[in-house]
OpenMM code with the backbone's topology and positions (N, CA, C; nanometers):
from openmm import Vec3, app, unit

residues = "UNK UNK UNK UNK UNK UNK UNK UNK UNK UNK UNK UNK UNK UNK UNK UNK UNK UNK UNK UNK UNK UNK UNK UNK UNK UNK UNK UNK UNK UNK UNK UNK UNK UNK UNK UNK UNK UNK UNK UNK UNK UNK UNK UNK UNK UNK UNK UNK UNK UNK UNK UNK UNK UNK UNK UNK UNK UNK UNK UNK UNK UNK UNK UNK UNK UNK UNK UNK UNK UNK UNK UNK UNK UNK UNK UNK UNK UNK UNK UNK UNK UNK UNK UNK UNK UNK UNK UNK UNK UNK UNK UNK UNK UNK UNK UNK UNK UNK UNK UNK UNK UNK UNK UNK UNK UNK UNK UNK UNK UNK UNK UNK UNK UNK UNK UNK UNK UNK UNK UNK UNK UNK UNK UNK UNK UNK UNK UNK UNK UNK UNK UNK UNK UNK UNK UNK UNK UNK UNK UNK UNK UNK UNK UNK UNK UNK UNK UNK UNK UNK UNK UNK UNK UNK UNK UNK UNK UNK UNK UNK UNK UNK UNK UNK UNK UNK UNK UNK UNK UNK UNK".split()
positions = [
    Vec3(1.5412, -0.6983, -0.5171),
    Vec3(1.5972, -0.5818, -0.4523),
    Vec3(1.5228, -0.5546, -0.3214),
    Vec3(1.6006, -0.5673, -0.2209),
    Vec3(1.5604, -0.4978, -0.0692),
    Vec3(1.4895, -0.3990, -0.0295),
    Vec3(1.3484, -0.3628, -0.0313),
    Vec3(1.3159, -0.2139, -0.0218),
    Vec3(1.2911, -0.1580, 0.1377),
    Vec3(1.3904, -0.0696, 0.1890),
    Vec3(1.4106, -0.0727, 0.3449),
    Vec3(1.2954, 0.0743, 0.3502),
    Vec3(1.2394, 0.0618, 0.4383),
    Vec3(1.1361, 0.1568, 0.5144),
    Vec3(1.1425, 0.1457, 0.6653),
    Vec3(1.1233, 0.2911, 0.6933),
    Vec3(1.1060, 0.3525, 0.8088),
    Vec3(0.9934, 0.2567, 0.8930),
    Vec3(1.0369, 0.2393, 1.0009),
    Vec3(0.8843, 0.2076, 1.0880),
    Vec3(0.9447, 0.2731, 1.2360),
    Vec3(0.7622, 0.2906, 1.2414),
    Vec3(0.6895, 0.4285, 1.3275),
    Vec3(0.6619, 0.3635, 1.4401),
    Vec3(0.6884, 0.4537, 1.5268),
    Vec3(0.6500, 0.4502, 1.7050),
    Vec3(0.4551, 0.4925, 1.6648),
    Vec3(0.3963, 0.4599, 1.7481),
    Vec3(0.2604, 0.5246, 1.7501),
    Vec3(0.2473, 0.6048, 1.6979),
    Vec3(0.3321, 0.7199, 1.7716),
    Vec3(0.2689, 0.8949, 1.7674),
    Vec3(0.3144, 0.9512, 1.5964),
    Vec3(0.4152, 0.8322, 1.4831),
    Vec3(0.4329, 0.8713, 1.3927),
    Vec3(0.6301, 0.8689, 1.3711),
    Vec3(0.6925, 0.8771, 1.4984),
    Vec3(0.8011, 0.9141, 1.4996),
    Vec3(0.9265, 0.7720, 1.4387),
    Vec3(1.0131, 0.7874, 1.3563),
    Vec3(1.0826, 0.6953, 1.2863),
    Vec3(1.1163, 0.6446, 1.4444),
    Vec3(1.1875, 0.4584, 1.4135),
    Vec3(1.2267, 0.4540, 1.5855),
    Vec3(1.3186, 0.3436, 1.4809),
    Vec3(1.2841, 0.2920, 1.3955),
    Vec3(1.4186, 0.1763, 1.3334),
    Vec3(1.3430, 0.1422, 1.1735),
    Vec3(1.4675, 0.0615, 1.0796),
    Vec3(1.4270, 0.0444, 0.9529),
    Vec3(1.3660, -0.1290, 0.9527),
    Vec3(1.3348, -0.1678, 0.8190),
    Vec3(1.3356, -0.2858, 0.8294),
    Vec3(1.3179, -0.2765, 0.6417),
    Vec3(1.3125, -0.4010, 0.6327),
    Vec3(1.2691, -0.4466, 0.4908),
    Vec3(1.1167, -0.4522, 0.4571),
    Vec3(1.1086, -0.4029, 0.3807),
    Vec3(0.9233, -0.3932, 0.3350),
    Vec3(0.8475, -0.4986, 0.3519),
    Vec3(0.8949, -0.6469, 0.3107),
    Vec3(0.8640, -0.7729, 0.3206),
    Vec3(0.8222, -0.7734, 0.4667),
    Vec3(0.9208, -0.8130, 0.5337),
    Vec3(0.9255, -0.7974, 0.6638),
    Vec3(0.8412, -0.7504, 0.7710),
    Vec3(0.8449, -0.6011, 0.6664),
    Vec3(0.7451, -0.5440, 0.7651),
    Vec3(0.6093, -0.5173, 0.7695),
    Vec3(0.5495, -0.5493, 0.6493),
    Vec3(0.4120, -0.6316, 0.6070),
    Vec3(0.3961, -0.7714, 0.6986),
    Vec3(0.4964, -0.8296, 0.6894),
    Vec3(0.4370, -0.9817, 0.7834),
    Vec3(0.4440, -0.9452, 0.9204),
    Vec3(0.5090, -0.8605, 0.9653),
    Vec3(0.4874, -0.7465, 1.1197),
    Vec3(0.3861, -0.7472, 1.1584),
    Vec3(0.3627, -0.6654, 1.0709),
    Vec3(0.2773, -0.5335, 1.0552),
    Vec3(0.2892, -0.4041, 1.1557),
    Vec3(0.3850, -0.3862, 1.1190),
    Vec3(0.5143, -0.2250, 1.1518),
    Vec3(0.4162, -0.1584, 1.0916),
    Vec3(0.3941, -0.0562, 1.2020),
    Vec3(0.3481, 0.1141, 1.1211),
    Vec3(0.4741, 0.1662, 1.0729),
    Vec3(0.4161, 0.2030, 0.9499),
    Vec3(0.4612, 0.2430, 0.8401),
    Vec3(0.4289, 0.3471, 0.8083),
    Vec3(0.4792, 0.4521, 0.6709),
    Vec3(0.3958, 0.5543, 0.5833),
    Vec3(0.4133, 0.5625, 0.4832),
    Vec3(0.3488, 0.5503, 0.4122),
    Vec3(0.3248, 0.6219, 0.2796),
    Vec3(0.2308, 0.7278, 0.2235),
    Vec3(0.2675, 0.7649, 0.0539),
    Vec3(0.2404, 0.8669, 0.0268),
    Vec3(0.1046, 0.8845, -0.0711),
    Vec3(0.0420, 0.9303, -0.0631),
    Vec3(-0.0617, 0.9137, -0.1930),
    Vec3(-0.1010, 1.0456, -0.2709),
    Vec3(-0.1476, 1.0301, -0.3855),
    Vec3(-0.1352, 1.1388, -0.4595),
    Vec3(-0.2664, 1.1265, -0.5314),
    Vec3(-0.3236, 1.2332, -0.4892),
    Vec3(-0.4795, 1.2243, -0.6233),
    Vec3(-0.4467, 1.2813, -0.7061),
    Vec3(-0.4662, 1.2469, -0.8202),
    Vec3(-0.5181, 1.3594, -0.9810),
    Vec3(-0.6307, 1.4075, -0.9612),
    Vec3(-0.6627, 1.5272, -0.9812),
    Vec3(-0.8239, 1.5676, -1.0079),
    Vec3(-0.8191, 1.6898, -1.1154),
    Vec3(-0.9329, 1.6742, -1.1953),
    Vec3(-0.9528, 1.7569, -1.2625),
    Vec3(-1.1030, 1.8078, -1.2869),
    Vec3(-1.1665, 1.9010, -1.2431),
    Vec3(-1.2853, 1.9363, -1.2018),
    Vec3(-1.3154, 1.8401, -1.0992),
    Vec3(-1.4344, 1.7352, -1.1446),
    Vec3(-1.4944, 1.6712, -1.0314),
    Vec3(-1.4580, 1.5467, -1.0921),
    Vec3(-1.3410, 1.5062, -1.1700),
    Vec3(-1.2881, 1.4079, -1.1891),
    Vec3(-1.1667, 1.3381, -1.1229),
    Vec3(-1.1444, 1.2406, -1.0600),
    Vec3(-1.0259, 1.1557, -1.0457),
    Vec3(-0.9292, 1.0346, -1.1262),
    Vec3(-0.8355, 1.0678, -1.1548),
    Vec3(-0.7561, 0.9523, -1.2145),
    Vec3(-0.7513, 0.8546, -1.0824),
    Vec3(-0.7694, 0.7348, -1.1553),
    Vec3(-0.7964, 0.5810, -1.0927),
    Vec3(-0.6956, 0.4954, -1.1558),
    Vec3(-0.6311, 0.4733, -1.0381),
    Vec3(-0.5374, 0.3672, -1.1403),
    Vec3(-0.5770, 0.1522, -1.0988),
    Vec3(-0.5456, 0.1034, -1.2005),
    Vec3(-0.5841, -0.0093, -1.1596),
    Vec3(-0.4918, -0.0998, -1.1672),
    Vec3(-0.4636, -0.1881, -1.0464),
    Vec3(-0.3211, -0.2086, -0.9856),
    Vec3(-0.2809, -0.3147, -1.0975),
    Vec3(-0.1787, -0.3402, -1.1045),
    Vec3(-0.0800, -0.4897, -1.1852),
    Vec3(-0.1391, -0.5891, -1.1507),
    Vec3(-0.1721, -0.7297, -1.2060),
    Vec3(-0.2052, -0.8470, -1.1837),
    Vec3(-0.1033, -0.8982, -1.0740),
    Vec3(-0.0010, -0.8455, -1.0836),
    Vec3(0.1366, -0.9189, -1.0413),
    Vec3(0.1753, -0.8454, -0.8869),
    Vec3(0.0943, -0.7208, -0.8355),
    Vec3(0.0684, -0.7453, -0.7110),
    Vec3(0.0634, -0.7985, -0.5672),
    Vec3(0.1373, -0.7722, -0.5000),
    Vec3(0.0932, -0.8687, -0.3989),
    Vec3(-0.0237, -0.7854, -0.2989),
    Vec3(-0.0579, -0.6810, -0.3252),
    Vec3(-0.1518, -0.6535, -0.2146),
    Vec3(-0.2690, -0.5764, -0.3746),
    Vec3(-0.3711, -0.6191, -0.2922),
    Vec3(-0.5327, -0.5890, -0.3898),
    Vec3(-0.4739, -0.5502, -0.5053),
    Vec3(-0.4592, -0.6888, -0.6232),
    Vec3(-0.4058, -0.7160, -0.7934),
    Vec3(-0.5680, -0.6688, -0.8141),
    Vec3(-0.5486, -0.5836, -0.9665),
    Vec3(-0.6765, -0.5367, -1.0400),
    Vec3(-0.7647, -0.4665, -0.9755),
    Vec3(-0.7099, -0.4176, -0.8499),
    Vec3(-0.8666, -0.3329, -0.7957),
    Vec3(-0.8491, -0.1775, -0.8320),
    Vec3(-0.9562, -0.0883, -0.8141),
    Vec3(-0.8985, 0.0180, -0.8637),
    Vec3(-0.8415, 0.0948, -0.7578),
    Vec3(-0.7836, 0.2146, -0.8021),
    Vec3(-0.7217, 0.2677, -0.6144),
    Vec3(-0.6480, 0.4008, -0.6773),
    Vec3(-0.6091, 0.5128, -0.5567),
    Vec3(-0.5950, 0.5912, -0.5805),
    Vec3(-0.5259, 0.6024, -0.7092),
    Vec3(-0.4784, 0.7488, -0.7587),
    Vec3(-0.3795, 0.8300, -0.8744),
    Vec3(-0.2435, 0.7320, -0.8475),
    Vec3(-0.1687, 0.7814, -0.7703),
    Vec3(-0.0537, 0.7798, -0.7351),
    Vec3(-0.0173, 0.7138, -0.5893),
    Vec3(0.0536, 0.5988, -0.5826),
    Vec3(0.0356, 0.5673, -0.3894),
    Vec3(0.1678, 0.5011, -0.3750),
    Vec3(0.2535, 0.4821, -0.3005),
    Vec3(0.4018, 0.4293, -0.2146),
    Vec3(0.4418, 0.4675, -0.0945),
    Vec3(0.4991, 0.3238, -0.0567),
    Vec3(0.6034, 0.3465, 0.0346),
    Vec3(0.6928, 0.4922, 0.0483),
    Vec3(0.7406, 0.5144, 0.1645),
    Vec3(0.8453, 0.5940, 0.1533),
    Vec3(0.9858, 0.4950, 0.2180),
    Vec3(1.0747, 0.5304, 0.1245),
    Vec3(1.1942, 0.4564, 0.1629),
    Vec3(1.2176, 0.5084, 0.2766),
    Vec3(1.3214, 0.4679, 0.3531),
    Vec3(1.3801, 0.5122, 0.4851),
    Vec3(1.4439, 0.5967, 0.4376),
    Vec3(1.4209, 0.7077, 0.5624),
    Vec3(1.4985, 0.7963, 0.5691),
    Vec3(1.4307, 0.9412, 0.4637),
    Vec3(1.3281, 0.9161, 0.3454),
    Vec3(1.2517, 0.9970, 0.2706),
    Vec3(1.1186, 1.0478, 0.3386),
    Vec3(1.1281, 1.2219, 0.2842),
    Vec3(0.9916, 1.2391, 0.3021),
    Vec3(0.8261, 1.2231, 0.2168),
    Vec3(0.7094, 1.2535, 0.3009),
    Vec3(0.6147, 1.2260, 0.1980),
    Vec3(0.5978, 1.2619, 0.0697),
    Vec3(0.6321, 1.3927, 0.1019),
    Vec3(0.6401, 1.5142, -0.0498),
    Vec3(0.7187, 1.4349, -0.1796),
    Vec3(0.8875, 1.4195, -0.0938),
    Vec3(0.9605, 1.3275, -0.2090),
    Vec3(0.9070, 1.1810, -0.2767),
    Vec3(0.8633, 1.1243, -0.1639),
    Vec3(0.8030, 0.9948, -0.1978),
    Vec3(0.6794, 0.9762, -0.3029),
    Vec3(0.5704, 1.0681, -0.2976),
    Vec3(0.4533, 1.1386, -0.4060),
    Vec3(0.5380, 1.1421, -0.5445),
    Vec3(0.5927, 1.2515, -0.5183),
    Vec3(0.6682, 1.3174, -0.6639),
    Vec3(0.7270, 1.1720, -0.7214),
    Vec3(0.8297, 1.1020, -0.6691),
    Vec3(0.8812, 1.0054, -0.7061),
    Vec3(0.8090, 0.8531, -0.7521),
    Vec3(0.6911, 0.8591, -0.6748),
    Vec3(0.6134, 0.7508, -0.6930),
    Vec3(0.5591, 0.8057, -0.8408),
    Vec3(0.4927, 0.9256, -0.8697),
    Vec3(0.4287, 0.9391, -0.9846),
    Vec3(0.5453, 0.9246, -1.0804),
    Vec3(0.6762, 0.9718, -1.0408),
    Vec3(0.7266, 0.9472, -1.2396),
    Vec3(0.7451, 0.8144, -1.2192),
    Vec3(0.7273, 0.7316, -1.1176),
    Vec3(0.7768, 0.5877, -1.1445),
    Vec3(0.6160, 0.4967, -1.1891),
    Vec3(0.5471, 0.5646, -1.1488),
    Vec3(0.3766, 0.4492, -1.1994),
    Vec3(0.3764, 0.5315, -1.3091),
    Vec3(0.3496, 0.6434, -1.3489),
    Vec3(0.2569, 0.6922, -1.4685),
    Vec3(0.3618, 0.7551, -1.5222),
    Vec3(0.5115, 0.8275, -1.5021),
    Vec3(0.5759, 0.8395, -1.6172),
    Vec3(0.5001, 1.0303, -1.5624),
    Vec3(0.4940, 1.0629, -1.4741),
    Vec3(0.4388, 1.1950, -1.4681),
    Vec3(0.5874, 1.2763, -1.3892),
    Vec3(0.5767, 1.3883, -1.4557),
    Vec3(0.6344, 1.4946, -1.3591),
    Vec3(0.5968, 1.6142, -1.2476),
    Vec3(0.5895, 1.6005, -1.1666),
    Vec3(0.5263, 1.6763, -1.0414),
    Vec3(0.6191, 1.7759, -0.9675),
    Vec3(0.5955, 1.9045, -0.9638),
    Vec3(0.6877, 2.0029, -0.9189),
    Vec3(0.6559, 1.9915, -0.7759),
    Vec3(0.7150, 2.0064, -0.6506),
    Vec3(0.6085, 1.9919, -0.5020),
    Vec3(0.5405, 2.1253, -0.4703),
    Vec3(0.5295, 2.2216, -0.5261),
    Vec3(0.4683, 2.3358, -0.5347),
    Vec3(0.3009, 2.3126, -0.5986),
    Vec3(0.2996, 2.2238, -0.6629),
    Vec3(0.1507, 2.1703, -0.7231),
    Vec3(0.1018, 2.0774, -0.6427),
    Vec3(0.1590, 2.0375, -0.5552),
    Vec3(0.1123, 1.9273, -0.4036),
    Vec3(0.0141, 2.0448, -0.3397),
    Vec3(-0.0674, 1.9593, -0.2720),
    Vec3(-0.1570, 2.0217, -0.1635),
    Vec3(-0.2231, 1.9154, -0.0823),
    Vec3(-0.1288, 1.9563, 0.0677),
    Vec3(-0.1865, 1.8358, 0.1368),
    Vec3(-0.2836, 1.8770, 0.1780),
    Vec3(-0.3560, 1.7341, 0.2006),
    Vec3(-0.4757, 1.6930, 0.2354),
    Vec3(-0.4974, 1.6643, 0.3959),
    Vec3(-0.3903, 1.5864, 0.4489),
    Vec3(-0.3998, 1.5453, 0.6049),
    Vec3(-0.3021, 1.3959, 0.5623),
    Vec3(-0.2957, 1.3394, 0.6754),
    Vec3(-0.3389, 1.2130, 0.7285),
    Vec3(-0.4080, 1.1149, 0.7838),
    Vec3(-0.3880, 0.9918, 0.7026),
    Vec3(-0.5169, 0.9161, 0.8150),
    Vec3(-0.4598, 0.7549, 0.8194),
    Vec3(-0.5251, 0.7138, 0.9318),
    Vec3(-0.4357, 0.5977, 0.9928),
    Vec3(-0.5496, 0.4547, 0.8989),
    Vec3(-0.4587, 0.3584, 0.8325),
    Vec3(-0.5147, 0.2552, 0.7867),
    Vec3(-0.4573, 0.1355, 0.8608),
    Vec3(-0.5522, 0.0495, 0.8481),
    Vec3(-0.5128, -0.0937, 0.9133),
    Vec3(-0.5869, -0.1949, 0.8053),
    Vec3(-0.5301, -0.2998, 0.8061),
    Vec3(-0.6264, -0.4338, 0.7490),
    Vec3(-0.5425, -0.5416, 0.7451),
    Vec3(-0.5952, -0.6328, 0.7740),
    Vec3(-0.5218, -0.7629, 0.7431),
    Vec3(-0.5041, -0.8758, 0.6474),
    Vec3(-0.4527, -0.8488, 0.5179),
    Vec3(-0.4671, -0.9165, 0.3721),
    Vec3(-0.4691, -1.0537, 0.4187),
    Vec3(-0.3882, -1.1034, 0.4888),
    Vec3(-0.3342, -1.2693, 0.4868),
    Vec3(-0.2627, -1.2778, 0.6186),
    Vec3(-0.2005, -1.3635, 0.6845),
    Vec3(-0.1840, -1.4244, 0.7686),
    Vec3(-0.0274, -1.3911, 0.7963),
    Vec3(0.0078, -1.2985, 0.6322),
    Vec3(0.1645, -1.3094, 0.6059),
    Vec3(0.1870, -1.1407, 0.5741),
    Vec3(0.0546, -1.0778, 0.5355),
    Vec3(0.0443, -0.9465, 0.4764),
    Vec3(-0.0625, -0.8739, 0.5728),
    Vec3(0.0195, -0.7481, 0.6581),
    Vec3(-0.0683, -0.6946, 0.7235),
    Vec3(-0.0661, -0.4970, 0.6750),
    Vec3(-0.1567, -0.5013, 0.6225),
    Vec3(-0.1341, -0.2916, 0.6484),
    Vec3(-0.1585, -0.2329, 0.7456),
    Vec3(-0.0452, -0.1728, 0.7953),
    Vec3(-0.0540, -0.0649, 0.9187),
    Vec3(-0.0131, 0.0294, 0.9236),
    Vec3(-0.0512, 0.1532, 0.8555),
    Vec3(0.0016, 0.2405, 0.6926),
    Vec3(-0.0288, 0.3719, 0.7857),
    Vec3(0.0479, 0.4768, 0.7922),
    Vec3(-0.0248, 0.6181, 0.7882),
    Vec3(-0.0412, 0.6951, 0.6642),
    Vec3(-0.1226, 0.7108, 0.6269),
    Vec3(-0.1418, 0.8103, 0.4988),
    Vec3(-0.1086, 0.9214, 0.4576),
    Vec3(-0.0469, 0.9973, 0.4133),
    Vec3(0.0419, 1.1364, 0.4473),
    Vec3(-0.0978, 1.1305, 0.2682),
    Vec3(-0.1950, 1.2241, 0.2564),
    Vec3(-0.2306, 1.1981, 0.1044),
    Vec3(-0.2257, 1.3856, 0.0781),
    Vec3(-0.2061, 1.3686, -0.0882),
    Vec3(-0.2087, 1.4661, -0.1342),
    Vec3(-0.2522, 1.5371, -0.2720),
    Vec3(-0.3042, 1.6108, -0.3021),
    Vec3(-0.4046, 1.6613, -0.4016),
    Vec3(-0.3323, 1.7563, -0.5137),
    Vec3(-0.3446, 1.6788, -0.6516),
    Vec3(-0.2989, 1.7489, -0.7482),
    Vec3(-0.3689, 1.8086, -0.8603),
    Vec3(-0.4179, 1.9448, -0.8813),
    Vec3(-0.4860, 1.9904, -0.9965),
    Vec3(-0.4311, 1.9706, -1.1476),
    Vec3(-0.4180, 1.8704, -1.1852),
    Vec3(-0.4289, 1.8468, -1.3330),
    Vec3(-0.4733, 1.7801, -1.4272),
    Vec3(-0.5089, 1.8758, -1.5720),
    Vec3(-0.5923, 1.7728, -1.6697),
    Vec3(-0.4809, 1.7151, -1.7534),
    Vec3(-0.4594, 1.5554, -1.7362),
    Vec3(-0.3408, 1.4955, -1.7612),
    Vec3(-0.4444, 1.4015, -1.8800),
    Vec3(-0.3708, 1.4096, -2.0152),
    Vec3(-0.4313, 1.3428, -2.1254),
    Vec3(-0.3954, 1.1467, -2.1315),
    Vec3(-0.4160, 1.0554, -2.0432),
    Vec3(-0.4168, 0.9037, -2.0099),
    Vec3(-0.3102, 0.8812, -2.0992),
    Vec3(-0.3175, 0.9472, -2.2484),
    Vec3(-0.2367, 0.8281, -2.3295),
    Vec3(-0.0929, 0.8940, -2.3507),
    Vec3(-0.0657, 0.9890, -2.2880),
    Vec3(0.0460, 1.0505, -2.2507),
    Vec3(0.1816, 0.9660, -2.1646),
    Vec3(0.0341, 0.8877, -2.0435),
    Vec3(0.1410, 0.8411, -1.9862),
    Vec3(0.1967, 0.7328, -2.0088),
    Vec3(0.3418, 0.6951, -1.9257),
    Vec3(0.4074, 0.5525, -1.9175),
    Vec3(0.3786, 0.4713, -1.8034),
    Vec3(0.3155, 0.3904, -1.8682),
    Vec3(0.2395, 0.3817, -1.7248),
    Vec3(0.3435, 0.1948, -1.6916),
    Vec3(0.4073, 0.1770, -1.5643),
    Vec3(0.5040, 0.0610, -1.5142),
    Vec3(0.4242, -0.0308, -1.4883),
    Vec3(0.4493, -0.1361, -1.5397),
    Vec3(0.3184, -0.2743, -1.6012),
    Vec3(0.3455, -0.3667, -1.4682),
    Vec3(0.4802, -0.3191, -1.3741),
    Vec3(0.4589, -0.3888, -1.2479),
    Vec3(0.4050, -0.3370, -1.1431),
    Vec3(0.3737, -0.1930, -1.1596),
    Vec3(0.2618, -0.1189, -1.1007),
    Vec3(0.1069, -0.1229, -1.1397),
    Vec3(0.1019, -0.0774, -1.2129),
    Vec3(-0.0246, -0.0331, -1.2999),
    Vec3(-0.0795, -0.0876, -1.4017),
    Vec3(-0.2017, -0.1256, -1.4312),
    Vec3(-0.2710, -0.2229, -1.5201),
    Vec3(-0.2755, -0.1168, -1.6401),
    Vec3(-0.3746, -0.0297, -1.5923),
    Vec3(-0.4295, 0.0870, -1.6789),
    Vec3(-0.4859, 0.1968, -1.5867),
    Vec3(-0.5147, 0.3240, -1.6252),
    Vec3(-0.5861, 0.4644, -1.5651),
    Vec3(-0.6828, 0.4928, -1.6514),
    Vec3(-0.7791, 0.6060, -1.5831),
    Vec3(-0.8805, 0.6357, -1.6444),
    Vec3(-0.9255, 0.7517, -1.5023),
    Vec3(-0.9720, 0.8287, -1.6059),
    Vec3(-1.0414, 0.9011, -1.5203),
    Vec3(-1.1789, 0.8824, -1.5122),
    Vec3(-1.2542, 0.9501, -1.3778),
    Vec3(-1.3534, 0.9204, -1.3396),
    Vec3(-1.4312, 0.9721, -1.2392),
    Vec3(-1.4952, 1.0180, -1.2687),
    Vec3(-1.6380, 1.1388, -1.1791),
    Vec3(-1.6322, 1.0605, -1.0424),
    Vec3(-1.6568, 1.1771, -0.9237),
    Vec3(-1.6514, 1.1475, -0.8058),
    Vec3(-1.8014, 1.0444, -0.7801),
    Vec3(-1.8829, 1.0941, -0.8787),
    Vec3(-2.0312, 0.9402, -0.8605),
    Vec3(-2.0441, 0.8602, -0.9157),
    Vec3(-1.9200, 0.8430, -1.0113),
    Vec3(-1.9080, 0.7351, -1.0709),
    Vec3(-1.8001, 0.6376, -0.9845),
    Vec3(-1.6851, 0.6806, -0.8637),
    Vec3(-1.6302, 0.5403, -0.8259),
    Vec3(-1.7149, 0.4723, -0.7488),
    Vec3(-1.8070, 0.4440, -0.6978),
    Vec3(-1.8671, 0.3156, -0.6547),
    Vec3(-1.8957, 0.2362, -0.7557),
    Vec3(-1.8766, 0.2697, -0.9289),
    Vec3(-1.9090, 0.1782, -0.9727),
    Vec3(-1.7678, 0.0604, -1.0144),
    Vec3(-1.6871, 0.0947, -0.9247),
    Vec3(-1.5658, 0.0127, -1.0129),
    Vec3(-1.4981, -0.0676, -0.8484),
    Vec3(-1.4818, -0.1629, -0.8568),
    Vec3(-1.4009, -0.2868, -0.7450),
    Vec3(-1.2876, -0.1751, -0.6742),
    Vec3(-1.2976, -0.1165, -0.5659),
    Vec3(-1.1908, 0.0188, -0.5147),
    Vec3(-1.1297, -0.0557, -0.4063),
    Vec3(-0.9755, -0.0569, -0.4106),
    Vec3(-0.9601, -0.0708, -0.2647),
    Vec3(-0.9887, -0.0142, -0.1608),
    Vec3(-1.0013, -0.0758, -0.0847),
    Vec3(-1.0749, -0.0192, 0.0724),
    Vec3(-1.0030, 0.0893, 0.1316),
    Vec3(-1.0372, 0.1929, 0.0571),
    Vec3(-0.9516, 0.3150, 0.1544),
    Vec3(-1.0749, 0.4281, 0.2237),
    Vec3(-1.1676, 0.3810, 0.2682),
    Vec3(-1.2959, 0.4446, 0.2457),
    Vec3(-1.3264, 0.6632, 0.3188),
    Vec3(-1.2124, 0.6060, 0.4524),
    Vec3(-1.1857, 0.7363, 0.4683),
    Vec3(-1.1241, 0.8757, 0.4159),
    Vec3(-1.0228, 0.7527, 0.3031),
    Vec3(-0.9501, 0.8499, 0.2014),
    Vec3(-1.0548, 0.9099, 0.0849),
    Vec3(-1.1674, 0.8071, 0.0506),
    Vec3(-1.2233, 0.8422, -0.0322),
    Vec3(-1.3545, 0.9897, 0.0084),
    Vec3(-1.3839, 0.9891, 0.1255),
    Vec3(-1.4702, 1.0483, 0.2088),
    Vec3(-1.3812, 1.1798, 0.2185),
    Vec3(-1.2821, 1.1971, 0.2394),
    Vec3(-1.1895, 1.3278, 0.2652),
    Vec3(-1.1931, 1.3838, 0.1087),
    Vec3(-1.1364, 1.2793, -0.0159),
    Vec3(-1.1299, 1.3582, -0.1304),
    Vec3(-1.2608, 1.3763, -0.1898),
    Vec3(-1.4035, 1.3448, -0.1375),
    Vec3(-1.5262, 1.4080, -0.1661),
    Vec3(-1.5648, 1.5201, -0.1340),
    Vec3(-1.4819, 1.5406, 0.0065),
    Vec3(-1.5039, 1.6449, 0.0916),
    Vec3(-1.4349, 1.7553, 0.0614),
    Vec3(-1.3030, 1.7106, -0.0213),
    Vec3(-1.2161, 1.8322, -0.0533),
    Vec3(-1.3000, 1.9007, -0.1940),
    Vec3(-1.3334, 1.7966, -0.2728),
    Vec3(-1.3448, 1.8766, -0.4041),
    Vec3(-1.5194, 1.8751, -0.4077),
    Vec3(-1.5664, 1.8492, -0.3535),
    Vec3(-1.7541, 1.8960, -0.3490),
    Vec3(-1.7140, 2.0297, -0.2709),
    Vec3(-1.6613, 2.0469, -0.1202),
    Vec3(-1.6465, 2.1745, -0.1139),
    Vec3(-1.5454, 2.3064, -0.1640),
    Vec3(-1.5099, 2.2827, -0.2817),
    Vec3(-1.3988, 2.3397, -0.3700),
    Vec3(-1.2776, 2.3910, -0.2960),
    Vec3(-1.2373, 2.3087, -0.1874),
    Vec3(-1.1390, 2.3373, -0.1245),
    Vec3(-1.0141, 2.3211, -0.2604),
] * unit.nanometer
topology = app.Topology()
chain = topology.addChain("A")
for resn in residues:
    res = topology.addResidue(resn, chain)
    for name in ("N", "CA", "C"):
        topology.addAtom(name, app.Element.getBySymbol(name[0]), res)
């Protein structure tokens, strides 16, 4: 199945679609959505599908996707979580965080050139509750903000620096 996404002029602004494939071997700015779990000074970590094509088994945010063309971040969050973990999210329990601009170059064929729209959700969600999509998601777990350096994270390091910053200062 074809998954068509928006790609971005610089400043953020849609300018034409393309196919996701496609636009990874580009490397079209793009956006997607991300979604933390937190509960006190804990984060749900999810750890990606073997079957992956970008960082299989590493750990990485709650909740994270594309936004299809033509969708916003808010919708894209909400929708990404009932589709990885089987969660329901009202957008009234969203709280954005910001944006922040990612780049990296996986392969020769796979490039990220991602804006981050991320966003912060207060709940104590019990792991074995969820359904978690085995072409997404390996497994979750939650996990103390001094405890992720101990686990293989994808490289989102500014994202991780903002959600230290949000919940050490009880924003």
């Amino acid at each position: 199945m074809r998954e068509l996404i928006d790609i971005l002029s610089p400043e953020g602004v849609p300018i034409g679609v393309k196919d996701k494939r496609a636009m990874h071997r580009d490397g079209d700015l793009h956006l997607s959505a991300h979604l933390w779990l937190v509960s006190g000074d804990r984060v749900l970590l999810q750890r990606r599908a073997l079957v992956k094509e970008s960082w299989p088994g590493l750990w990485d945010i709650s909740v994270a996707g594309h936004l299809s063309a033509g969708e916003d971040s808010v919708s894209a969050a909400i929708r990404e979580a009932q589709e990885e973990l089987g969660l329901v999210v009202d957008p009234a329990e969203l709280r954005y965080l910001g944006r922040l601009r990612y780049h990296v170059v996986l392969r020769d064929d796979f490039i990220e050139n991602e804006l981050h729209d991320v966003y912060l959700l207060h709940r104590e969600v019990d792991v074995a509750t969820l359904t978690l999509d085995p072409q997404e998601v390996a497994e979750v777990r939650w996990v103390s903000l001094d405890d992720l350096s101990r686990y293989p994270l994808v490289p989102h390091d500014d994202e991780y620096a903002l959600l230290r910053r949000t919940i050490i200062g009880g924003l």
